[in-house]
MARVO-888786 format. One record per atom (N, C-alpha, C): residue in three letters; x, y negated, z. Coordinates in steps of 0.1 Angstrom, whole numbers, plus 5000, padded with zeros to 4 digits. Each point is the difference from the previous one (the first is absolute). Example, Ala and Ser with C-alpha at 12.3 -4.5 7.8 and 13.67 -1.06 7.14 Angstrom:
% MARVO-888786
R rest    u    v    w
R  Ala 5132 5057 5078
R  Ala 4991 4988 5000
R  Ala 5009 4988 5000
R  Ser 4996 4989 4993
R  Ser 5009 4989 5000
R  Ser 4992 4989 5008
This chain:
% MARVO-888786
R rest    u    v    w
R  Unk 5134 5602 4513
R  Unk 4999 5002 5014
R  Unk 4991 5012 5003
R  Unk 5002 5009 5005
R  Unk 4995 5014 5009
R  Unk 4986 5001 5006
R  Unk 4990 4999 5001
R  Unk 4989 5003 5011
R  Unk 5007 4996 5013
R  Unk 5010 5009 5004
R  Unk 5008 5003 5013
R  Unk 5003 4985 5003
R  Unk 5008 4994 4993
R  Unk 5007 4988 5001
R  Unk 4992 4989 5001
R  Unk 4988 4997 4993
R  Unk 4992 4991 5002
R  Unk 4989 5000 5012
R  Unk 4997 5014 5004
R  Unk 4995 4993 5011
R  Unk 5013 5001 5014
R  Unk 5006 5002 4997
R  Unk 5013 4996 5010
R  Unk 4997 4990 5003
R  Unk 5004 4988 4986
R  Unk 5000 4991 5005
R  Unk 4984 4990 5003
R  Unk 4990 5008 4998
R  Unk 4988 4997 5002
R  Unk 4998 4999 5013
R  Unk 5004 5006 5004
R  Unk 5000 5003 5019
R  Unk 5002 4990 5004
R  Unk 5014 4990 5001
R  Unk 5003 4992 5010
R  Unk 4990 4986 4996
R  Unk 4998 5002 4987
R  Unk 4992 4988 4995
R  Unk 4987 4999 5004
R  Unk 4991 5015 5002
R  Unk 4989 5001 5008
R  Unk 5001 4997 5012
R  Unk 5013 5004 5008
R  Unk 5003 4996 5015
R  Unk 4996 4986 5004
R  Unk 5009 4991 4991
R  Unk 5003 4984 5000
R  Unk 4988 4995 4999
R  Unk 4992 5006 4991
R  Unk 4986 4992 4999
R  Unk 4987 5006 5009
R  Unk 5004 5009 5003
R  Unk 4989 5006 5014
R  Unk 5006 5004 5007
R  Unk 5010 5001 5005
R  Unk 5004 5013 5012
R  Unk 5000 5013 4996
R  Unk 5001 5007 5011
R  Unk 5004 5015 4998
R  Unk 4991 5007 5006
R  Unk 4989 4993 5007
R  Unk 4986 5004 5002
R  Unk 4990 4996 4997
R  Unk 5003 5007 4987
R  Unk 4988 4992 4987
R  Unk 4993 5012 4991
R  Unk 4993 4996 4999
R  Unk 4990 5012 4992
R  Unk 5009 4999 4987
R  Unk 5002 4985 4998
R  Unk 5009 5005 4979
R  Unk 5013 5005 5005
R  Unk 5004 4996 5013
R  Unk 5016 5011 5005
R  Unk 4996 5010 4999
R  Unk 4989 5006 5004
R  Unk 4997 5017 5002
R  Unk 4999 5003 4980
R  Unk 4991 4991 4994
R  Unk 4997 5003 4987
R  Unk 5014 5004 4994
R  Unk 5006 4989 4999
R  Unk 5016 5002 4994
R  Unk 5007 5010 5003
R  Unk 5001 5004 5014
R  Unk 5005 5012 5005
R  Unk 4992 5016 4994
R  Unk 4989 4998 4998
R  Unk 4991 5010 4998
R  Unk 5010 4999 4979
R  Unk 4999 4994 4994
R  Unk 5008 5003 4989
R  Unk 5010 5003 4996
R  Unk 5008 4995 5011
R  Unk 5016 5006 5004
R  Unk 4996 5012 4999
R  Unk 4992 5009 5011
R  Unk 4998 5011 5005
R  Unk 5001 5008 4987
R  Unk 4986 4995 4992
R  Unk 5000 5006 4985
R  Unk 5014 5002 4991
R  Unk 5006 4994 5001
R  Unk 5012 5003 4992
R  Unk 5009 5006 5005
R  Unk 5002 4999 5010
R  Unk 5010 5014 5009
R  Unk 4992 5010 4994
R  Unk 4983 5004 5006
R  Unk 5000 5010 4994
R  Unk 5000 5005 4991
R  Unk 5002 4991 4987
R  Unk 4996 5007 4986
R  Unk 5018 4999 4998
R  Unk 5007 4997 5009
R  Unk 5016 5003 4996
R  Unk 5005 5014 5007
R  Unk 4988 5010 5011
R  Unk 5001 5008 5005
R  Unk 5009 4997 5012
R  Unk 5000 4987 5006
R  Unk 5010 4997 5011
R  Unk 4986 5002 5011
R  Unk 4998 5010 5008
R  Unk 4986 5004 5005
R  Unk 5004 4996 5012
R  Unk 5010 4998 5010
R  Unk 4999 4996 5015
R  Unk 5002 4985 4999
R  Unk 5005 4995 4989
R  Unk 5000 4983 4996
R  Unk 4981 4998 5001
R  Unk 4997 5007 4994
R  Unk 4982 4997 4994
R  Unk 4994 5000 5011
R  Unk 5002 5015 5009
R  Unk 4993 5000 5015
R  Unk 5006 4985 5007
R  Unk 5009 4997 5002
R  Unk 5003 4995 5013
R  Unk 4994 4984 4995
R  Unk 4996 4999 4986
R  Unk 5001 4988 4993
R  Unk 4984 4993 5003
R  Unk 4994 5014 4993
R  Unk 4983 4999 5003
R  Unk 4996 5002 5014
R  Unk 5008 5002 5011
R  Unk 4999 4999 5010
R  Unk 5002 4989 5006
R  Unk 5006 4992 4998
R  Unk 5004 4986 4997
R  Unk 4988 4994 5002
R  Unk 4995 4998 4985
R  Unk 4992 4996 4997
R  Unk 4985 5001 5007
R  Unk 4995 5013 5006
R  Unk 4990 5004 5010
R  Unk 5001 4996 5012
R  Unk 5013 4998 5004
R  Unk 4999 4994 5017
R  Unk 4996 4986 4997
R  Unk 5007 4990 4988
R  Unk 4993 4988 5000
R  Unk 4985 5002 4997
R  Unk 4994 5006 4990
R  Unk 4990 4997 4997
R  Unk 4987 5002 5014
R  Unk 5006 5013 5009
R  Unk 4992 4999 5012
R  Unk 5000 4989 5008
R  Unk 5008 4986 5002
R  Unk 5001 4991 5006
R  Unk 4996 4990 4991
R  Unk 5001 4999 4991
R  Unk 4990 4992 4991
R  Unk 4988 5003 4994
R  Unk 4998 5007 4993
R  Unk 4988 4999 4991
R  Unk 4990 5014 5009
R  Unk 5010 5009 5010
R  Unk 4987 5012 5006
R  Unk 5001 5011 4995
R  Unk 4995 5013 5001
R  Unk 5004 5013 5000
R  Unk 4985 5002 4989
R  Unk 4989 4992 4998
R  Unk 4988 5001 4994
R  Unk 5000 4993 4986
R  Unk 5014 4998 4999
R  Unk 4998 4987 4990
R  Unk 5005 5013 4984
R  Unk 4994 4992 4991
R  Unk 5002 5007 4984
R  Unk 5017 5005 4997
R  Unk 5003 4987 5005
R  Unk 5013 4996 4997
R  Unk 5010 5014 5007
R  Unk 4997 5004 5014
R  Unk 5007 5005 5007
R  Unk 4994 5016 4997
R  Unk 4993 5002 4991
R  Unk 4993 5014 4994
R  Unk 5013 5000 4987
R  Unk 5001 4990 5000
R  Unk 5013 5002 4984
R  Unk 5010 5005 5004
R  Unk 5005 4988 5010
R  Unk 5011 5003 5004
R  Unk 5003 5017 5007
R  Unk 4986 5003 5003
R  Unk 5004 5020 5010
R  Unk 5000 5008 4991
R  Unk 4995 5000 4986
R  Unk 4999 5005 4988
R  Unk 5010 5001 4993
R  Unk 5008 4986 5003
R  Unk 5016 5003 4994
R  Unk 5009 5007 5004
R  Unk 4996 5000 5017
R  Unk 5008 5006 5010
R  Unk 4998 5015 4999
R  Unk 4990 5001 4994
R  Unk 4988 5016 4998
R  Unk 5012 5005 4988
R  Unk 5004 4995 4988
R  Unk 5002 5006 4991
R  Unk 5015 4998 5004
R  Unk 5006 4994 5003
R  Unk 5015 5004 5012
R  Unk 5001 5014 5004
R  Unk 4991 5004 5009
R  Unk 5000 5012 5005
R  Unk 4998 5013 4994
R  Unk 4989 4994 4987
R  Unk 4995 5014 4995
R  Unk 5014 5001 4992
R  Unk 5010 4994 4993
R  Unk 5011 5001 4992
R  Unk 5011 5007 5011
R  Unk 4998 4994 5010
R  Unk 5013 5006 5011
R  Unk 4994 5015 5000
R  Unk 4991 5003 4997
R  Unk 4991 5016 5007
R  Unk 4998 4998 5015
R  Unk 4998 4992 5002
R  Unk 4992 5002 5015
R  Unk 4982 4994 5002
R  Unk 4995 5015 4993
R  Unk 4989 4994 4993
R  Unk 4986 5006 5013
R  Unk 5002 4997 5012
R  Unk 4993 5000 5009
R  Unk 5001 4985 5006
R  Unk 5010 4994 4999
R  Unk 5001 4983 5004
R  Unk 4993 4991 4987
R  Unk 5002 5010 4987
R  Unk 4995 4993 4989
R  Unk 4986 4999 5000
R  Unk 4996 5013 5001
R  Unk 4979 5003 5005
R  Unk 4994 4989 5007
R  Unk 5010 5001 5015
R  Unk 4998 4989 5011
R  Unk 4995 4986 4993
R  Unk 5011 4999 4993
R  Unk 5001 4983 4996
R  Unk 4991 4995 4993
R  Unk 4997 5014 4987
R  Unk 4994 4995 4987
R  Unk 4985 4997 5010
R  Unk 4996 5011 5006
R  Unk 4986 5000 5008
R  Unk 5003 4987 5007
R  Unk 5005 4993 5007
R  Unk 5001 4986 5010
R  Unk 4995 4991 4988
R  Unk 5006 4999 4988
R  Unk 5000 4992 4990
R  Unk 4986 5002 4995
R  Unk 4995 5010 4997
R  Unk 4987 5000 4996
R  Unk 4990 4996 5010
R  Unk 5003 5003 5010
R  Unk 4987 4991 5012
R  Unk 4998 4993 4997
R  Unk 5013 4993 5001
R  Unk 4995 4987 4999
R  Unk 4995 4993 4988
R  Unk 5007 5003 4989
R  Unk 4994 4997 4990
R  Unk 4986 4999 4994
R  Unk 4993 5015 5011
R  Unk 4986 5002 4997
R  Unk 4992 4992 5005
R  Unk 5002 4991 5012
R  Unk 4995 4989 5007
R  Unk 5003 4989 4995
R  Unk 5013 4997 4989
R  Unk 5003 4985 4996
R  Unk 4996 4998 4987
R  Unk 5007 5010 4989
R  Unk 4993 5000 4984
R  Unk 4994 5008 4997
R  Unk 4996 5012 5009
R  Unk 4987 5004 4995
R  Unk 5006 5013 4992
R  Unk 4991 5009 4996
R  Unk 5005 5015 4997
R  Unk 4998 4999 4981
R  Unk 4991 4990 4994
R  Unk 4998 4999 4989
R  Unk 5013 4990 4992
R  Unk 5013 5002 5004
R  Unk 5009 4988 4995
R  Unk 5015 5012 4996
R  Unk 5004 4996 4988
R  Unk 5008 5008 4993
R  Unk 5012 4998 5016
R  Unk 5007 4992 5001
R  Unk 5006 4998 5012
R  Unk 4996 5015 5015
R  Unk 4988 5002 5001
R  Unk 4997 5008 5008
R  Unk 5005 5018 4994
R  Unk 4997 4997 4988
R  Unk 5001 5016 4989
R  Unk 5016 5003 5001
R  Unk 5007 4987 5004
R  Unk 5020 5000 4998
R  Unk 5003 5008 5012
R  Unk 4990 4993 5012
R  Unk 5003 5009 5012
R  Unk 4992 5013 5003
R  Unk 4992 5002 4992
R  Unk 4997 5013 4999
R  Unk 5009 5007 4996
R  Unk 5004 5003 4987
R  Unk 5010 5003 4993
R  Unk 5012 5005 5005
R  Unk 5004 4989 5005
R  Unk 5011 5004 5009
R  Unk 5002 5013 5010
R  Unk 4985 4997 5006
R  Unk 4997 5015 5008
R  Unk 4997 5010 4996
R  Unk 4995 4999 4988
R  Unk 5002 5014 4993
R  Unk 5013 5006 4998
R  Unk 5012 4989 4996
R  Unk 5011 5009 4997
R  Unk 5006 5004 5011
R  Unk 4996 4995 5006
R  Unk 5003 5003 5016
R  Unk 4996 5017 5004
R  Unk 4990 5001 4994
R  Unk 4991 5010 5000
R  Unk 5006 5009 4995
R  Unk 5004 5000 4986
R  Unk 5005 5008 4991
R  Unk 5015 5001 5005
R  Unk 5003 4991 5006
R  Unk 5015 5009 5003
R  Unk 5003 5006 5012
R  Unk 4990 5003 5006
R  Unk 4994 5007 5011
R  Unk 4994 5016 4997
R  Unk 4996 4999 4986
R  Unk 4994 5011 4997
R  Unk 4985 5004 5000
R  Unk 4996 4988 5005
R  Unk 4983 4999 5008
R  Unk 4994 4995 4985
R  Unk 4997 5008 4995
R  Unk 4998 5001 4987
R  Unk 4982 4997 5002
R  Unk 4993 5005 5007
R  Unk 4986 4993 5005
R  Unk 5000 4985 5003
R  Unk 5009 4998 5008
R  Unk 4996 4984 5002
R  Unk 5009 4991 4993
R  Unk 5006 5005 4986
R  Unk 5010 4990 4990
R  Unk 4988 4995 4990
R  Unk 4994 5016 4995
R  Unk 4988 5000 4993
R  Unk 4990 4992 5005
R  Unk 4995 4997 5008
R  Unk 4985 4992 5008
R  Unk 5008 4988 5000
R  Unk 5012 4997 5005
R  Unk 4999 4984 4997
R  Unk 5007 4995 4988
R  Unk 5007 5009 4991
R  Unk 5004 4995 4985
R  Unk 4982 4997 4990
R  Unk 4994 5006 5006
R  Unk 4986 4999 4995
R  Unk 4994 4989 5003
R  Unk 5000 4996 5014
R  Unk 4999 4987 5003
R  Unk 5007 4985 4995
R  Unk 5012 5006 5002
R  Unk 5007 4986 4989
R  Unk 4995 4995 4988
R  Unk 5001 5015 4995
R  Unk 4997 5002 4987
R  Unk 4981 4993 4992
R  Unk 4995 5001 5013
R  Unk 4982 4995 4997
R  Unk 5003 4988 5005
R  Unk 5007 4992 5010
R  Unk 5001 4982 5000
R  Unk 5008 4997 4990
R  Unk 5008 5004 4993
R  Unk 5004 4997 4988
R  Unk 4993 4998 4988
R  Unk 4994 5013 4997
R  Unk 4984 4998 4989
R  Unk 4992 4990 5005
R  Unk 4992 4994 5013
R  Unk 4993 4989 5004
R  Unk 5010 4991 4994
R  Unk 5010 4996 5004
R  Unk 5003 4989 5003
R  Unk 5007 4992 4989
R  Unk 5015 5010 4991
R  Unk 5008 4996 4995
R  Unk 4992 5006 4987
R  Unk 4992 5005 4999
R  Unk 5001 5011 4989
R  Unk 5008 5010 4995
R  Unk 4994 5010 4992
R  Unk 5005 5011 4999
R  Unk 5015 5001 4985
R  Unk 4998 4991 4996
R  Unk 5010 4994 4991
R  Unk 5016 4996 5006
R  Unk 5003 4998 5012
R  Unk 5010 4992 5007
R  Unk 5008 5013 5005
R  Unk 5012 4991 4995
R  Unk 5012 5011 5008
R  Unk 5000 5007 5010
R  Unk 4995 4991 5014
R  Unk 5000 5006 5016
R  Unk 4988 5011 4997
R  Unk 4995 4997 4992
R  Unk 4986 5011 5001
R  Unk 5007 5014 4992
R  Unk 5009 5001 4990
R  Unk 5006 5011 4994
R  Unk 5011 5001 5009
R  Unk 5005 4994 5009
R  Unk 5009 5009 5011
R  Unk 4991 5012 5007
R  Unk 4989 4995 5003
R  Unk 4994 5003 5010
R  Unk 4993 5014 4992
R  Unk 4995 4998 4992
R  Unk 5000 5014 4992
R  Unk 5012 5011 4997
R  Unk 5010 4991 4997
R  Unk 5012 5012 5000
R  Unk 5003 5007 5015
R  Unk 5000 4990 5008
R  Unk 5001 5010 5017
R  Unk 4984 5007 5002
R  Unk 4990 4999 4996
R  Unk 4992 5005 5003
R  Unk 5006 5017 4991
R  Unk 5002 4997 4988
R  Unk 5006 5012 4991
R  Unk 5010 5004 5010
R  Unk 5007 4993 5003
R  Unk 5007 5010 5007
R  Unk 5001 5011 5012
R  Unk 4988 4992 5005
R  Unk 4997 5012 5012
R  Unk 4992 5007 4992
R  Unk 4996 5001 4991
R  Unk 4989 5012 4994
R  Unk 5012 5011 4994
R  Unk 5012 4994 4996
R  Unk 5013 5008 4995
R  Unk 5001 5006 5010
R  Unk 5008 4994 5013
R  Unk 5006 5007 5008
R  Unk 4986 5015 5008
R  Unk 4990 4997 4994
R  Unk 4990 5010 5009
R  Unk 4993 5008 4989
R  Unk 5011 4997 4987
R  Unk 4999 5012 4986
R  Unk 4987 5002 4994
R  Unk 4991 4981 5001
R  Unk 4985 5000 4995
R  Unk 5007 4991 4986
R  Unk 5006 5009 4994
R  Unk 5007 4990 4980
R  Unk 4984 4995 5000
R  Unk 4992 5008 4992
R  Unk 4989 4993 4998
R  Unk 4997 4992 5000
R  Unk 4997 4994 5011
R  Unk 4995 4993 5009
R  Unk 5013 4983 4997
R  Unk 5013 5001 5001
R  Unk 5009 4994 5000
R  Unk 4998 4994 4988
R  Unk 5000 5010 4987
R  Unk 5000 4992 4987
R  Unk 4994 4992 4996
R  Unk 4990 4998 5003
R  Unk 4992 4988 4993
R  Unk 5002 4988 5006
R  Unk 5005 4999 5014
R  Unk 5003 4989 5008
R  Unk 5012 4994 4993
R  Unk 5011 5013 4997
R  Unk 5013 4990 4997
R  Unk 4997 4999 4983
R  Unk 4988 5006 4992
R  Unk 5001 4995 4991
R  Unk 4991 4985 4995
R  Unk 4993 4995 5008
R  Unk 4998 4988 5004
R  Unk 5008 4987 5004
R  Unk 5010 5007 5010
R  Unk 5013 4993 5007
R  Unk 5008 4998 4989
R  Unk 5000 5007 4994
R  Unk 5009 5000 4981
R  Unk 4998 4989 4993
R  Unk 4983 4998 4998
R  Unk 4994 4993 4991
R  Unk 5004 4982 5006
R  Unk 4999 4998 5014
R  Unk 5003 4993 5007
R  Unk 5013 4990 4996
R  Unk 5007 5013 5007
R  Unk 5015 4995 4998
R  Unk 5006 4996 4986
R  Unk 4995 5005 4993
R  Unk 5005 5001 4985
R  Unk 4995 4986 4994
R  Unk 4992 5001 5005
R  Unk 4993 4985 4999
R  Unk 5002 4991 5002
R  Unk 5005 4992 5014
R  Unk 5005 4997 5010
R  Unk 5018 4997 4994
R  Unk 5005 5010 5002
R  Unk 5014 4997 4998
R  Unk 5010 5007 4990
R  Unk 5012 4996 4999
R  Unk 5006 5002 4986
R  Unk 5005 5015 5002
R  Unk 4997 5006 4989
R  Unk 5007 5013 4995
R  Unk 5012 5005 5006
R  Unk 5002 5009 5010
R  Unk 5011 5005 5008
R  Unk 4999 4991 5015
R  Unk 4992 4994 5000
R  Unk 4993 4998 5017
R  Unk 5003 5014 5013
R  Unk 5006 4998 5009
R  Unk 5001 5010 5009
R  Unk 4986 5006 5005
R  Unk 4989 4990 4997
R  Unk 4985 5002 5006
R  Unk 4996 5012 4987
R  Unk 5002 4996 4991
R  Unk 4994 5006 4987
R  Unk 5009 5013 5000
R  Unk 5017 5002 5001
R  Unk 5005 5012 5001
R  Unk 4991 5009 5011
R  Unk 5000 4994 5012
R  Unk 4997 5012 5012
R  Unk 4986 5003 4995
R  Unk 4990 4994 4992
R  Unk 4991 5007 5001
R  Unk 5000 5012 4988
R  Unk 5006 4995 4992
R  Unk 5002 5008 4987
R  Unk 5003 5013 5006
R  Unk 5014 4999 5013
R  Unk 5004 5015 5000
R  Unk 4990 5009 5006
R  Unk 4995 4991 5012
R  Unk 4986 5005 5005
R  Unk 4990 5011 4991
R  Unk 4996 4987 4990
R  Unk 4990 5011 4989
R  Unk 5014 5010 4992
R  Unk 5007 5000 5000
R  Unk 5008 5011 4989
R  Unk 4997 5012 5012
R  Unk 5003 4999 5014
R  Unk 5000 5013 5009
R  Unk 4990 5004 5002
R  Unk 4989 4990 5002
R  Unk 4988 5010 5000
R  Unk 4993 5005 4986
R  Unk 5005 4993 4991
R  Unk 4996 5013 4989
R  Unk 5010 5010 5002
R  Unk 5007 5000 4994
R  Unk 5014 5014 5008
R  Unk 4989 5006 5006
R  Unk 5000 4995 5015
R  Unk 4995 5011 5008
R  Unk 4983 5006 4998
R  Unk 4990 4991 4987
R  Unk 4988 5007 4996
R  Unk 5009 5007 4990
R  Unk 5005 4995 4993
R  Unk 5006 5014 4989
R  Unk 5007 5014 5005
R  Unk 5003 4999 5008
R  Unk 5004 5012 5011
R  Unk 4985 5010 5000
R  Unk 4995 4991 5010
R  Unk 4986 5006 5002
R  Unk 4994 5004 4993
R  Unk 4995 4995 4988
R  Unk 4993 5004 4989
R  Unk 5007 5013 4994
């Protein structure tokens, strides 16, 4: 059975046992959402996670943790569509709130950072990708440690705005940490472990140029 298919039928079963204005309706909806988007069905995701946000404003409130998830999903909807000034909007709504419910020291907070960085970076705002990939990047060392996957993402985007602004230097040692991580972490030919690999292959290239 599919992701897709099972919460299909998750849905009417959540309905039957709470209604359709229910915080686990909006939850269940909010996972639907996720899998449209990771199937690239992106006006399924929007219209889905929207769904989900009109209930959660009638139930659980516009201040609640819960409903910082849900705009964050909605956030990463838009940055994939390229409409990455609705995506800024959102990911910022989501962090408000967040900063007032769990607090700025919670790996959860560093996700929605994150997100605004690539936001950043595919904007080209290469200043403010760097200042909050850095921030993610230091609640991660507090919190998860510097050993954990989400912390070597967060290094490889940090490398990569140092790529795109032609500081290799600067880049290498980040993804060669993110290496040691991944390699670690997960099996041999990992997509995490390729992208960084090629990462460090280009910026040596481009110090061997230089030199």
């Amino acid at each position: 059975m599919t992701r897709l298919t099972r919460y299909n039928k998750l849905l009417p079963l959540v309905a039957a046992e709470h209604g359709v204005d229910h915080k686990q309706y909006a939850a269940a909806l909010n996972n639907l959402a996720l899998v449209y988007h990771a199937q690239g069905r992106y006006d399924l995701a929007e219209e889905t996670c929207k769904h989900a946000l009109e209930i959660d404003r009638r139930t659980i409130g516009e201040s609640n943790k819960g409903f910082a998830t849900h705009l964050n999903n909605l956030a990463g909807v838009y940055c994939a569509q390229g409409r990455y000034d609705l995506a800024e909007t959102t990911y910022k709504r989501a962090i408000e709130i967040d900063r007032r419910t769990i607090g700025q020291d919670n790996p959860d907070f560093a996700a929605r950072l994150n997100g605004l960085a690539l936001v950043y970076y595919a904007q080209r705002r290469f200043d403010l990708a760097e200042e909050t990939s850095k921030q993610a990047r230091d609640i991660d060392r507090r919190t998860i440690g510097a050993d954990h996957p989400s912390f070597a993402i967060y290094l490889n985007n940090l490398a990569g705005v140092y790529m795109k602004t032609d500081r290799y230097p600067e880049a290498v040692p980040l993804l060669e940490q993110a290496l040691v991580i991944f390699t670690d972490r997960f099996p041999a030919g990992h997509p995490n472990i390729k992208n960084v690999q090629d990462g460090l292959d280009i910026c040596r290239a481009k110090l061997a140029v230089a030199d």
